[in-house]
C-alpha positions in Angstrom: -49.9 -91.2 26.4 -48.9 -89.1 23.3 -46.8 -86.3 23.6 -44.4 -83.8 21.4 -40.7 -84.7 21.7 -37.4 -83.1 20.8 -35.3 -86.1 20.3 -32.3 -83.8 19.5 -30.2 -80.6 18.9 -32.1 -78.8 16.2 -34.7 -82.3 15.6 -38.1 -81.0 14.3 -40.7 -82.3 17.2 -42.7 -85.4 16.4 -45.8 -87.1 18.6 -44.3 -90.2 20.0 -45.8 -92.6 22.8 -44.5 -92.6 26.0 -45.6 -93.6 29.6 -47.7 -91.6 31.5 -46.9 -90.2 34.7 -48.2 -90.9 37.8 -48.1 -87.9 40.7 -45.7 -88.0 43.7 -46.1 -86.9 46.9 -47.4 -83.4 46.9 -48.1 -83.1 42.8 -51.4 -82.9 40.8 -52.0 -84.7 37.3 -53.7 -82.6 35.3 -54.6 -84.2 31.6 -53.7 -81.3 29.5 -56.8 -79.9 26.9 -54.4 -77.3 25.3 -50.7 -76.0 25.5 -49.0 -72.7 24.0 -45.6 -72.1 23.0 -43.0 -69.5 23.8 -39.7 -68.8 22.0 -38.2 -70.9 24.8 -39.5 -73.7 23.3 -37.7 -72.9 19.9 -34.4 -72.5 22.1 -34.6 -75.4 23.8 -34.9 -77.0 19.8 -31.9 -75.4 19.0 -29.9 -76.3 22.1 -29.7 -73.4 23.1 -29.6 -74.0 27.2 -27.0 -75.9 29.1 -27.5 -79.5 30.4 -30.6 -80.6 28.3 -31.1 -84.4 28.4 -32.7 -85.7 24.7 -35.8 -86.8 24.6 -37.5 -83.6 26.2 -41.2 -82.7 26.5 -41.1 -79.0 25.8 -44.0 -76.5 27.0 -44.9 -74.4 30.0 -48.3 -73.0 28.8 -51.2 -75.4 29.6 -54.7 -75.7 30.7 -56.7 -79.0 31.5 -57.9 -80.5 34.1 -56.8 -82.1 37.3 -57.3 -86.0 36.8 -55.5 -87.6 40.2 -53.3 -86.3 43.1 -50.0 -87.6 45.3 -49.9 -87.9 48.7 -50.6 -84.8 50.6 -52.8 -82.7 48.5 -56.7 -82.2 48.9 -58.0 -84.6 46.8 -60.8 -81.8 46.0 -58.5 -80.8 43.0 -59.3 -83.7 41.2 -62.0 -82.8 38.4 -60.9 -78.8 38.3 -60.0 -77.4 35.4 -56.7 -75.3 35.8 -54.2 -73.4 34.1 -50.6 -74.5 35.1 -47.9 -72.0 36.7 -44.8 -72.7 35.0 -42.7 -71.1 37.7 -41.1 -73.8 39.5 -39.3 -73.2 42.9 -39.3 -69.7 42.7 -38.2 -69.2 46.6 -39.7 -67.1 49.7 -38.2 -63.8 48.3 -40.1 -62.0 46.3 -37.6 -59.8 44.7 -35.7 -62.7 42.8 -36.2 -66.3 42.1 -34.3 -68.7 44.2 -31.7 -71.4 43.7 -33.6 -74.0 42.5 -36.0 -72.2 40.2 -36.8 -73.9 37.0 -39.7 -72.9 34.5 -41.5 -76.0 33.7 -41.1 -77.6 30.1 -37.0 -78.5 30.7 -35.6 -80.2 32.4 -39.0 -81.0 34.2 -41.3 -82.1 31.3 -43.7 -80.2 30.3 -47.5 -79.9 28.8 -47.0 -80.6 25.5 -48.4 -84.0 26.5 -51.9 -85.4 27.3 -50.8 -85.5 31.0 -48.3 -83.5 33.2 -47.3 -83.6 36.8 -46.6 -80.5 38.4 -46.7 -79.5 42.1 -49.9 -78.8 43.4 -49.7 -75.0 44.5 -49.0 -74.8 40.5 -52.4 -75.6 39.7 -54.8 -72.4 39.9 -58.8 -72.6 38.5 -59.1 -71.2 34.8 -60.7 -68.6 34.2 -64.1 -69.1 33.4 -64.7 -66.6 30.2 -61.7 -68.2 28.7 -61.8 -71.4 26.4 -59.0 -73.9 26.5 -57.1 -72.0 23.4 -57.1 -68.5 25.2 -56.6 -70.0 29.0 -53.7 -71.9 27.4 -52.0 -68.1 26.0 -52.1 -66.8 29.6 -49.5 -68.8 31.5 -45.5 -67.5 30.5 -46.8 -64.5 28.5 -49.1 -62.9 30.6 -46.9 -63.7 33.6 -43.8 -61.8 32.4 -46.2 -59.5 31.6 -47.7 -59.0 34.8 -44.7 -58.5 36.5 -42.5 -56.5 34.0 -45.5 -53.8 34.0 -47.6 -54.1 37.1 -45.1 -55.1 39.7 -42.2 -53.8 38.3 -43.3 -51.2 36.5 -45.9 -49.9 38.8 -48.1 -48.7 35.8 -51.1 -46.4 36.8 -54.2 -45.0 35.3 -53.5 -41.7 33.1 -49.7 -42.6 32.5 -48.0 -42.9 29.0 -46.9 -46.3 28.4 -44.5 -48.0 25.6 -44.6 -51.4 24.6 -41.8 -52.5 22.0 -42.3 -55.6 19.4 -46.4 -55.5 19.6 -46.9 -58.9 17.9 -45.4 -61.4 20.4 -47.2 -62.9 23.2 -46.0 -60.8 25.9 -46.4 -57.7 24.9 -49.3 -58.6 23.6 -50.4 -59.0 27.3 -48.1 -56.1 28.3 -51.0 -53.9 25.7 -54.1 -55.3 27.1 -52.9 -54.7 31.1 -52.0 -51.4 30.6 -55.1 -50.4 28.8 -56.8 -52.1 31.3 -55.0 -50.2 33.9 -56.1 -46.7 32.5 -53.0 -45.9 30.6 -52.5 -44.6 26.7 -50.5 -47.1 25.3 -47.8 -46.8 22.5 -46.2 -49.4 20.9 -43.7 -50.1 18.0 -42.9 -53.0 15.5 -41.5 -53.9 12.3 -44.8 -54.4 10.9 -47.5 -51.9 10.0 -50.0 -54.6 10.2 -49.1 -55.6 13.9 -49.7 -51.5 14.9 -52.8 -51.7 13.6 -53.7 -54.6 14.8 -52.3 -53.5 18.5 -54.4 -50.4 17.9 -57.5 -52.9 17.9 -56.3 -54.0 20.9 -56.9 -50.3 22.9 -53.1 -49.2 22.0 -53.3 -45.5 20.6 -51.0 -46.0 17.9 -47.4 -47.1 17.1 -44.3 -46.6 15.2 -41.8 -48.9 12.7 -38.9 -49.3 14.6 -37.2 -49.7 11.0 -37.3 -46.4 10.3 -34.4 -44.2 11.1 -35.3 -42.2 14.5 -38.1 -44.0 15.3 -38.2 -42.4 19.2 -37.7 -38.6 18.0 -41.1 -39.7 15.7 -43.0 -41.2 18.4 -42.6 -38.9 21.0 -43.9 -36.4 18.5 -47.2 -38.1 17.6 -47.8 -39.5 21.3 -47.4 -35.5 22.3 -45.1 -36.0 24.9 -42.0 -38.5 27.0 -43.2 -41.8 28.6 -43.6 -43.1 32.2 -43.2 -46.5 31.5 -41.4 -48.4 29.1 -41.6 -52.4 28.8 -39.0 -53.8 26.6 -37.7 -57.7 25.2 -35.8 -56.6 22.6 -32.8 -54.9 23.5 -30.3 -53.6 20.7 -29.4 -50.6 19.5 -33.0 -49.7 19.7 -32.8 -49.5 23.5 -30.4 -46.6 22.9 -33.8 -45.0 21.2 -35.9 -45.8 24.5 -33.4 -44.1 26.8 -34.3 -40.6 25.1 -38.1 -41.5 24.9 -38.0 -41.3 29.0 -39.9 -38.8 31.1 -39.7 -37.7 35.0 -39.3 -40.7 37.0 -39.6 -43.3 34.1 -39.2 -47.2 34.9 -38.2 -49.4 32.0 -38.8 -52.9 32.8 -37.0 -55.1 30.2 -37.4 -59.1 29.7 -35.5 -60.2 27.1 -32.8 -58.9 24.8 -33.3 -60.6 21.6 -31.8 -57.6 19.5 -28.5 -58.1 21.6 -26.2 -55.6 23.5 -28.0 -52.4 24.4 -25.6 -49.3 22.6 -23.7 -46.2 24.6 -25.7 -44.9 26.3 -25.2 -41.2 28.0 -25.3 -41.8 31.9 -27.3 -37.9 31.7 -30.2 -39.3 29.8 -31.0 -41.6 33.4 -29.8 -39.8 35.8 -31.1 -36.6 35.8 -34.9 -38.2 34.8 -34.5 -40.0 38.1 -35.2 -43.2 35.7 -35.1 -47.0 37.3 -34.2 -49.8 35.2 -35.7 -52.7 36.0 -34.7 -56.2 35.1 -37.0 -59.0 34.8 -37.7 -63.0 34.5 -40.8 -64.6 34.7 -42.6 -64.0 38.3 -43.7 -65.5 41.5 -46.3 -67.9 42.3 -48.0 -65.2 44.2 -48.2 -62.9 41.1 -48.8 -65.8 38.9 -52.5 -66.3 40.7 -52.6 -62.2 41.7 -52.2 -62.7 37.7 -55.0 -65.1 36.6 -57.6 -63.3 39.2 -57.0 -59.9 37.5 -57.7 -61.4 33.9 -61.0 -62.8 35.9 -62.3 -60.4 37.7 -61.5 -57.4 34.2 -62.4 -60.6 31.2 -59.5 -59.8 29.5 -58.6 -62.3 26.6 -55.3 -63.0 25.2 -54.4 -63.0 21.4 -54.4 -66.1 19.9 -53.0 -66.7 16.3 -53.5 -70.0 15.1 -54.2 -73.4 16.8 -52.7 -76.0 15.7 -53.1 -79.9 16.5 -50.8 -81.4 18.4 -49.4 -83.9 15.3 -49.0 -80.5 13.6 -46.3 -79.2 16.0 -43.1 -79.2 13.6 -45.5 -76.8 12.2 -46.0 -74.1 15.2 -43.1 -74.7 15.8 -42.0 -72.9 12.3 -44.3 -69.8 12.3 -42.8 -69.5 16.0 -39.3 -69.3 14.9 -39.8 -67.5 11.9 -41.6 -64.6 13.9 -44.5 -64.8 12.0 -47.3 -64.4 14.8 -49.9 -62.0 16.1 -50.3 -63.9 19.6 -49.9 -67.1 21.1 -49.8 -70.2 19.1 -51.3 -73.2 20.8 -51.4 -76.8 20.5 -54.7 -78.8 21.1 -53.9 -81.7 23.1 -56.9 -83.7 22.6 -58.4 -83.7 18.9 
């Protein structure tokens, strides 16, 4: 089968032949239509994660369908087309992944390839309104999503949400769910374009986090503090969120990209009876909770480009260089 490979620390990916794998006891093959990437994908190209063995498959966005089954598993998935959870292991606690989580695409590999073998409770029917390119964008994104502001963030209809960085896949997702839910939606960005864009998208408006007090301006034109706040940057701009906070705020943050949050004045959480929540991916459970609430409400991830799979040095450049509105995915089979 073909499939993308990093052969090395900082190697651009190239399509390279390799043998196909066949499904062990309790795993599904599903032969893969269309894969997304993530910024983890860009890490793992730089190296940036202890104990990778070169070659690896990256990926952990994919949709396709199930083509043959291990031992064990109700051969009734074969022919189904599914999106693939890439939450491996996560554990019987809900709260926090277990000891041997992984998230598929390193060190298992992963769906930039025409087939992949994952277990089979990681297999979960696509949703029908979505094509391959959108059901592909749902997986990492849309999970992190899901959790930061649903589960974590307990986000209801009426309240005043934040979403930082409105341009990359997650809080992309993080927009669409909370309009969904009922709640007026803020977001800020670098990028005027991306604001308007996320505007298109049901947000109510945005700010440039470039420019100076950027919370003191937002609070002003969103007439009032915020009840939730989802968050992947980190930085100095956290120090911004902190004073954006109303009653009883939760912040759920995924990432810190920006770096080390500032000093922050304990009085600014305390006395708002704030809760910080810290997030990584989510459970299996809330991975399919996930894909039946995009279902039953049609929502549709962003999608920026597509790209053929012998075009993924390519992707993988506008990923790294921050240049997307959305997911960018890789079509498997051209």
């Amino acid at each position: 089968m073909r499939a993308l490979l990093l052969s090395g620390k900082g190697a651009a990916p190239r399509v390279d032949a390799v043998p196909t794998p066949a499904p062990g006891a309790g795993e599904a093959r599903v032969a893969v239509r269309a894969a997304a990437l993530n910024h983890r994908d860009v890490f793992i190209q730089h190296g940036q994660y202890p104990g990778i063995e070169w070659p690896v498959i990256p990926g952990s966005d994919g949709v396709g369908v199930v083509d043959a089954v291990g031992e064990g598993v109700d051969a009734g998935l074969v022919g189904q087309r599914v999106v693939i959870d890439p939450s491996l292991d996560w554990g019987d606690d809900p709260r926090y992944q277990g000891p041997d989580y992984t998230i598929l695409g390193m060190p298992r590999p992963g769906t930039f390839a025409e087939h992949v073998v994952v277990p089979a409770g990681n297999v979960v029917p696509a949703p029908t309104h979505l094509d391959d390119a959108h059901a592909a964008a749902l997986p990492l994104a849309w999970l992190t999503a899901w959790r930061a502001l649903v589960v974590r963030g307990r986000v209801a209809k009426g309240e005043r949400v934040l979403v930082t960085g409105a341009g990359g896949g997650v809080a992309l997702a993080a927009v669409t769910l909370a309009v969904a839910h009922g709640a007026e939606v803020w977001v800020n960005s670098s990028d005027p374009t991306k604001i308007e864009r996320a505007k298109s998208l049901g947000a109510a408006g945005g700010v440039l986090y470039t420019e100076g007090d950027w919370g003191k301006t937002l609070q002003k034109t969103a007439g009032g503090a915020f009840d939730v706040v989802v968050d992947g940057a980190g930085g100095e701009g956290f120090g911004q969120i902190v004073r954006v906070l109303g009653m009883g705020a939760r912040v759920a943050f995924y990432g810190g990209t920006a770096g080390r949050w500032p000093g922050i004045l304990p009085q600014h959480l305390f006395f708002k009876q704030v809760e910080i929540h810290a997030c990584t991916m989510g459970s299996n459970a809330e991975f399919r909770a996930m894909v039946d609430y995009v279902g039953a409400h049609g929502l549709k991830p962003q999608v920026d480009r597509v790209f053929p799979l012998t075009e993924g040095a390519e992707a993988f450049a506008r990923m790294e260089a921050g240049e997307q509105f959305g997911k960018l995915v890789l079509s498997v089979r051209d």
